[in-house]
C-alpha positions, 0 to 999 in steps of 0.5 A: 500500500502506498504510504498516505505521505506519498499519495499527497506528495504525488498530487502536489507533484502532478500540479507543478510538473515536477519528479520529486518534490524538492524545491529549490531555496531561492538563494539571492546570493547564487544566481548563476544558471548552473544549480537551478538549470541542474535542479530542473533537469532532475525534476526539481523545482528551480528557482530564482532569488530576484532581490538584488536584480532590478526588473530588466536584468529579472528579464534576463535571467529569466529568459536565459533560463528558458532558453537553456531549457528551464522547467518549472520556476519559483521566483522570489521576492522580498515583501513589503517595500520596507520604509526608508530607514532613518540615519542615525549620523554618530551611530554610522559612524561607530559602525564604519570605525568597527567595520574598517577593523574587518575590511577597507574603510567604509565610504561616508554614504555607503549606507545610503545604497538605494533598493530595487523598486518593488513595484517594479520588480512585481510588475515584471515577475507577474509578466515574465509569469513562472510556475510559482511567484514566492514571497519572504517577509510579508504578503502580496496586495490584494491586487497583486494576487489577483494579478497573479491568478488572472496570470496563471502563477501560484503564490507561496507566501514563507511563513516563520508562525502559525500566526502569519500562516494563517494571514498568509492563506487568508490573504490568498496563497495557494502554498505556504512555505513553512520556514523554520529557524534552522534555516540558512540565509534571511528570516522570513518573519513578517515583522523584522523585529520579531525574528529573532524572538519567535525563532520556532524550529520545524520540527514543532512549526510545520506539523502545527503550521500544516493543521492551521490552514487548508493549502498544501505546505512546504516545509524549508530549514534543516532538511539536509539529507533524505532523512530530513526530507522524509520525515517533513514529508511524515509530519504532512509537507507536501515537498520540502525546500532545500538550499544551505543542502545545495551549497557545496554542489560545484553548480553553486559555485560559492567560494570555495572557502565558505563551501570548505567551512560547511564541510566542518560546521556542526549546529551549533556553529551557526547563529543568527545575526543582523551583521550583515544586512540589518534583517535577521539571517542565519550564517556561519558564526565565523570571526565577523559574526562573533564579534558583531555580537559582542556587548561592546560592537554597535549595534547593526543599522537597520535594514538596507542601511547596514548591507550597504554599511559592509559591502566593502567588506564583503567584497573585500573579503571574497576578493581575500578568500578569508570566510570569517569576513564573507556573508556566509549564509548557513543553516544548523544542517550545513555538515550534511552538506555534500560536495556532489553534483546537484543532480546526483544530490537529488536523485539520490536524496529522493530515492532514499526519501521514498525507501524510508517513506516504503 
């Protein structure tokens, strides 16, 4: 008899045209085409984290994509536009004095580095019309949704609660992406100050997260291996998406320095820091990330004020080779990371998955 976990899989996967249901995490920071093109091949979902990219050059990617033969795509972007972050001279200031300690000296007006328009960037995914359009940190408009039906996109809205599961359904997603704080990269916490405080792991977020809303759920963070996989499956995902996993792919291609940590980090070597950005994100706890924790280093900026107070450092830093100055983005699973070719990675993930599943 075929294991009740798999049947709801298999309905989700003849939705989305997909082989396995494995989701690429859409990773902003690895854009290349290799890991998604890889991922697609495979009969995973790829996807594209369109953050940093402004609406024309999301066009570009897109359409390279495609013309490489690209299946089904997730495209992500942050939700809602932020309010512009007030200066705070004397605070930029301390924090550029810190931050030349790690890197080059930190320019006058680096904090002053402008967004993408939101808008923008929403008009242009809606035409450029993927398989699924996923938002992080908030929820579409009411208009937006509708423009997305009208277009023939599914909306998954990330969710790091119950409580802002139940806004994002509400509000009209057709998937809810059920983050947990094992997860690598940015929180996707719908208020930016609550991020660290409900840091909810996902072992107690998806089961509860999948009883509170009617829509199929993904579940994202900590899922490593087919093992993790499995067993977000058991506790009623419907797939499960993957990235911090994917890292040490050669299709990635992040610095080889940063993949050669993850080989040796265990759980505890990570930790959540607004270090880098402002927004709460899980990284690996390298010498950077410690020291911006300590009692005596100013506090970040807010976000997008500190991204750009240490983008000199970062590129510094990747310039360097040196991973304690890098953003290096990891969730509490990086050691199962595997350096093998995402294909083989996900076949062979999948095919233990379902052994485990019967």
């Amino acid at each position: 008899m075929t294991h009740p976990a798999l049947l709801r899989v298999e309905q989700f996967c003849r939705q989305y045209q997909l082989q396995h249901p494995v989701v690429m995490a859409p990773m902003a920071g690895v854009t290349h085409h290799a890991l998604p093109l890889a991922f697609s091949a495979t009969g995973g979902m790829a996807a594209f984290g369109a953050l940093m990219h402004a609406a024309p050059a999301m066009e570009d990617w897109v359409l390279q994509f495609r013309s490489q033969g690209g299946g089904p795509l997730l495209l992500n972007l942050w939700m809602p536009e932020p309010a512009p972050a007030v200066p705070q001279p004397d605070h930029e200031a301390a924090l550029r004095g810190f931050l030349a300690g790690f890197g080059p000296e930190v320019p006058a007006h680096a904090a002053d580095a402008p967004l993408h328009d939101v808008n923008e960037q929403l008009e242009m995914a809606l035409a450029l019309r993927p398989a699924v359009l996923s938002t992080i940190m908030g929820l579409l408009p009411p208009e937006r949704v509708a423009q997305a039906r009208a277009a023939g996109v599914a909306w998954w809205a990330t969710v790091t609660t119950v409580a802002e599961a139940r806004l994002a359904e509400a509000a009209g997603a057709d998937v809810i992406v059920a983050q947990g704080a094992e997860a690598g990269g940015h929180r996707g916490a719908f208020v930016a100050a609550h991020a660290q405080r409900d840091a909810v792991g996902l072992m107690s977020l998806l089961p509860q997260v999948v009883d509170a809303v009617q829509v199929p759920v993904v579940a994202a963070g900590g899922i490593g291996d087919a093992r993790g996989v499995a067993a977000a499956l058991l506790l009623g995902a419907s797939a499960v998406q993957v990235g911090t996993a994917l890292l040490r792919t050669p299709e990635a291609a992040v610095h080889p320095a940063w993949a050669g940590l993850l080989a040796v980090t265990a759980p505890e070597d990570t930790q959540l820091t607004r270090a880098f950005s402002g927004r709460w994100g899980r990284a690996l706890a390298t010498d950077y990330v410690r020291a911006a924790a300590a009692p005596e280093a100013p506090e970040p900026a807010p976000y997008p004020r500190q991204r750009g107070l240490t983008t000199a450092m970062r590129a510094d830093a990747t310039s360097a080779g040196d991973v304690h100055r890098m953003q290096a983005w990891a969730g509490q699973s990086a050691g199962l990371a595997q350096a093998m070719p995402a294909e083989d990675w996900l076949r062979h993930t999948w095919q233990q998955a379902g052994a485990l599943l019967g």
